[in-house]
N, C-alpha and C positions, 0 to 999 in steps of 0.2 A: 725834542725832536719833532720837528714837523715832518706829518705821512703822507702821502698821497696813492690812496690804493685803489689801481683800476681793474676791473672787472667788464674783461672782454666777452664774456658766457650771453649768448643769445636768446636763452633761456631765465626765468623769474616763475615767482608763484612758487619758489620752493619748488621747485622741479630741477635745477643748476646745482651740482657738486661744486663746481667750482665757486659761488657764492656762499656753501655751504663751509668747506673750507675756508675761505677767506673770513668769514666772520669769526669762526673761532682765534682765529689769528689776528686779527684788529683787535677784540677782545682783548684778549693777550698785551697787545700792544697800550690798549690804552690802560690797563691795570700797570702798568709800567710805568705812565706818564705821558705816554705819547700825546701829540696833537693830529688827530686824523682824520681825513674827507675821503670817504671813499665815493665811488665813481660808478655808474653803472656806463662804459661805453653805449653799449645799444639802445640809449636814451639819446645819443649826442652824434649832430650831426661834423662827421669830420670826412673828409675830401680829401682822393689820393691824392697820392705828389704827382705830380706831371712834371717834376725832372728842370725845368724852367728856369731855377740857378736863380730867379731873381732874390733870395732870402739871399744870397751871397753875393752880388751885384750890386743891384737897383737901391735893395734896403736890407742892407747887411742886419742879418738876425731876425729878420721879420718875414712871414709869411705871404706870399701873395692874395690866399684864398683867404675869405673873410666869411668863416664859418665858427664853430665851439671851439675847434682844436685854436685856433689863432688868438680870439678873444678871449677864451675863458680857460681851456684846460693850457695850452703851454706856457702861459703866464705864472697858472698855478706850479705846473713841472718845473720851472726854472726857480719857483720859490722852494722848494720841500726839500726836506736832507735827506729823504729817501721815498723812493717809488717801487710802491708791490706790484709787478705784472701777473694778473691773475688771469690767466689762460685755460679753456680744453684743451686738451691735446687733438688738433685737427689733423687728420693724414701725417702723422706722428710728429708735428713741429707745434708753433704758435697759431691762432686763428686769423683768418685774414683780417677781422675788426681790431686785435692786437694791434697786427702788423702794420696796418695800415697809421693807427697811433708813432708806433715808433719809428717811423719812417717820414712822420713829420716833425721830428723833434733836430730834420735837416740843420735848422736857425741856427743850433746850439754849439755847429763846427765850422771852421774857417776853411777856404777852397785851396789853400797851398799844401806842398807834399813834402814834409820834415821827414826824413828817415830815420829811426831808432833800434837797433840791435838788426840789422838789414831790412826794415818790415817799414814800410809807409802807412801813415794813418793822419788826417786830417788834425789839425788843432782844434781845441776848443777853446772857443769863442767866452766862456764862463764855465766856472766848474757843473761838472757833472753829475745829478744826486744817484747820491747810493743805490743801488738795486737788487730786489727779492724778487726770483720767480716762484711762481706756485704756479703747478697743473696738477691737471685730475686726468685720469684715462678709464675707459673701460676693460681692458684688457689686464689682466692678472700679476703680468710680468714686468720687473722692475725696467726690462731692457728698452720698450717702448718709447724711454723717454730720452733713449743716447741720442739720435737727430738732435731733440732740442737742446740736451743739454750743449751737444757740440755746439752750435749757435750761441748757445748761449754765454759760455766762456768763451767762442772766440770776438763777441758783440762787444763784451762790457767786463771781462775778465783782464787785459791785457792792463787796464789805468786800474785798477784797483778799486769799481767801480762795484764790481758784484760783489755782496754778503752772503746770501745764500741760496738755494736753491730746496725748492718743499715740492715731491711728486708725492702724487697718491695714486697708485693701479688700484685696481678694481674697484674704483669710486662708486659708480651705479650702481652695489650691491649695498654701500653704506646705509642708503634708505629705507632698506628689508628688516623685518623684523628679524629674521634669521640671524645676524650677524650684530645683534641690535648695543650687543656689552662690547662686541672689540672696538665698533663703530665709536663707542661713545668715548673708551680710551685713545682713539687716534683722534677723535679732536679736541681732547685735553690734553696731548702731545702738542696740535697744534698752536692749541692755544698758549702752553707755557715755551714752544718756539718764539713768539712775537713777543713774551718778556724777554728772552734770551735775547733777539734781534733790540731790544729798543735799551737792553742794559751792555749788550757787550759786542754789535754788531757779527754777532754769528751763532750758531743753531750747535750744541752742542750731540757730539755722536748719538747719547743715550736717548734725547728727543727726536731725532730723525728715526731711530731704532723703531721707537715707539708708532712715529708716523706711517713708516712704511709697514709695517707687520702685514703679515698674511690674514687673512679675513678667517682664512680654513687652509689647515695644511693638507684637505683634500684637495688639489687643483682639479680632480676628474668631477667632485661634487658640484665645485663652481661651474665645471661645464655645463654639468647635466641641467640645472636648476637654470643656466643663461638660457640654454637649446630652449628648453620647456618653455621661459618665457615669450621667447620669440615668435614659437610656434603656437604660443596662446593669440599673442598681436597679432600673427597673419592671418590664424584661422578666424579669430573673431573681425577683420578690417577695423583694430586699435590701433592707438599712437602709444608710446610707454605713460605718455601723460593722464590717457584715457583708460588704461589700464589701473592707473592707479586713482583715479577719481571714481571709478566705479568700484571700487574693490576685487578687481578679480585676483586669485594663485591663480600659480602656470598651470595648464590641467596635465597630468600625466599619461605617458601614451602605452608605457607596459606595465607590467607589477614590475621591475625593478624599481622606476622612477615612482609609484604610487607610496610602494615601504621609502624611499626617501621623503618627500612632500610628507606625508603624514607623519613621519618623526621630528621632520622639521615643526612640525603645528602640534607637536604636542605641548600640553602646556602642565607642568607641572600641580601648580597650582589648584588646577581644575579638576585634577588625578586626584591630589591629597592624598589617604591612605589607600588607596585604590589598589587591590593585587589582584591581577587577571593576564588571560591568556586570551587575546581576540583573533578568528581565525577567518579569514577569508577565501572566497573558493568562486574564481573568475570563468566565467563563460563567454561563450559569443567570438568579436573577431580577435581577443585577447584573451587565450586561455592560462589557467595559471594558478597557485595556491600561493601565500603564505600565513603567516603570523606574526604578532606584537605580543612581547609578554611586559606587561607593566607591572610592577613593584616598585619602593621605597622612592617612589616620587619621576621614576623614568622608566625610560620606554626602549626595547633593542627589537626591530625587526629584523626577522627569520623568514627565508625562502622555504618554501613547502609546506604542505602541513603539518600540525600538531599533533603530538601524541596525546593531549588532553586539553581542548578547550572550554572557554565558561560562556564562549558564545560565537555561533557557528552562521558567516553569512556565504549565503547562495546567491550570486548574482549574476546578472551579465554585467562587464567590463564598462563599458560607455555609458550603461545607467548608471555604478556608482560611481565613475568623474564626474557624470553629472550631477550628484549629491553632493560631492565633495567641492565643484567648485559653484555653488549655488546655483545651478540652471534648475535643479531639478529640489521636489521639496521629499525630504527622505520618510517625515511621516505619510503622505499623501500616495510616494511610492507602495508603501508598506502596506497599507488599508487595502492599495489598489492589488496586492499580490505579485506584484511585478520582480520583487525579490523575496527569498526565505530566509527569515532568522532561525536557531533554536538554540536553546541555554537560556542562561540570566539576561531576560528583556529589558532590566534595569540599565545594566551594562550598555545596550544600545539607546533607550533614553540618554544617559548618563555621556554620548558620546561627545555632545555638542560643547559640554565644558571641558573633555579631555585635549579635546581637539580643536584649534584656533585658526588664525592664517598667520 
């Protein structure tokens, strides 16, 4: 099976789910046998259609403009037994760099109107290769991607054209460590999708199952943890890219969201045998108490205080986000007075391995 998988993501450097995706699924493909070229659109200069009809006139099957789409990728398209459109979900359909691809692939139909089961559609000119969509969204919910799919079976559904169809919602959280194990099984889903596709041209239920899964059947967690991040990018004037080249967490803005972020960053490992009760006690323009009680390698935060801690911090609020997401340096705080510990001081040594990003 010859592949041809393009990749409309305007984005590279490992910053693009949707190349993230895709690879796993070439992968896939080529442990199958496949023969594959994948494609980064946003490398290749391709030029709308201007409508002009000369590909079905002048020079039937050929394109007027003499740019990559003409010379190098439709040549390839009309060779491959099957084409991955690899998309973001933009304003919940295709990208315009997609679209603009598939809207040159005009050449491939003839300009007369054959009627079949009452419905008019163009002939074609030569058979038409197979088609896989894959998108990525950021949004949670599986429903985001009905606009495309509608297009999508109504484009290349009708001739027997479409294989399959791979969404993945809440893509952008894949790259978190948070989510770091289901991440890693949905694109070993994907990836044994593109066996499926290259051995039996379609994606069986329990692989899609896997694809789509939920990251966290908390959907309010996923909010809070997006809110946070965004309000990290605006406060700081970051891009998501700059965010993550610098290493920053989202800084938390109550104790709600701080007992979330710091269970998230616990890290087991760093705990080891570690059985403590860590108590917190907020000041300033966020007042507030809880607690962490860690054993047997985990961690549950508890709103309010403790009936018995093993190490008691007194802080204002803003100072320690600012420890917690490295603006501020927590022994330098400490020296300076600026917060109070009391209990086991080890315990607060000890935090920097309990606690990760």
């Amino acid at each position: 099976m010859r592949v041809l998988a393009l990749n409309s993501s305007p984005r590279g450097g490992g910053q693009s789910k949707t190349e993230l995706m895709l690879k796993s699924l070439v992968q896939g493909m080529h442990e199958a046998g496949a023969e594959i070229e994948v494609v980064d659109l946003r490398k290749k200069r391709i030029k709308n259609c201007i409508g002009c009809f000369t590909c079905w006139t002048k020079t039937p099957g050929v394109c007027i403009h003499q740019d990559d789409m003409t010379k190098e990728l439709f040549p390839k398209f009309l060779e491959s037994d099957l084409v991955v459109y690899a998309t973001p979900l933009y304003h919940f359909t295709l990208n315009a760099t997609m679209k603009a691809f598939i809207e040159r692939t005009l050449p491939i139909l003839q300009p007369f109107f054959p009627q079949a089961s009452g419905e008019t559609r163009h002939p074609l000119r030569r058979e038409f290769p197979k088609a896989v969509f894959l998108s990525v969204a950021g949004f949670p919910e599986m429903s985001v991607f009905d606009q495309l799919s509608s297009w999508v079976h109504f484009t290349f559904g009708d001739r027997g054209i479409l294989v399959a169809e791979i969404y993945r919602p809440a893509a952008e959280a894949m790259a978190g460590s948070f989510f770091k194990d289901k991440a890693q099984d949905i694109l070993d889903g994907t990836r044994q999708a593109g066996r499926e596709i290259v051995g039996s041209l379609k994606v069986s239920k329990e692989t899609l199952a896997r694809i789509v899964q939920d990251l966290t059947e908390d959907k309010e967690l996923f909010g809070k943890i997006g809110n946070l991040f965004w309000k990290t990018c605006v406060a700081e004037g970051i891009t998501p890219k700059e965010f993550d080249e610098r290493g920053f967490i989202p800084r938390p803005d109550s104790v709600e969201t701080f007992m979330t972020i710091l269970s998230l960053g616990f890290n087991p490992d760093g705990a080891g045998e570690t059985r403590a009760v860590l108590q917190f006690n907020f000041s300033g323009e966020v007042e507030g108490a809880c607690h962490f009680r860690i054993e047997n390698r985990q961690i549950k935060a508890v709103s309010g205080p403790a009936e018995k801690s093993d190490l008691t911090i007194d802080t204002p609020f803003d100072l320690w986000m600012d420890i917690v997401t490295g603006k501020a340096d927590g022994q330098q705080m400490f020296m300076a007075q600026e917060y109070k510990v009391s209990g086991d001081l080890s315990l607060l040594i000890g935090m920097s391995k309990m606690f990760g990003k």
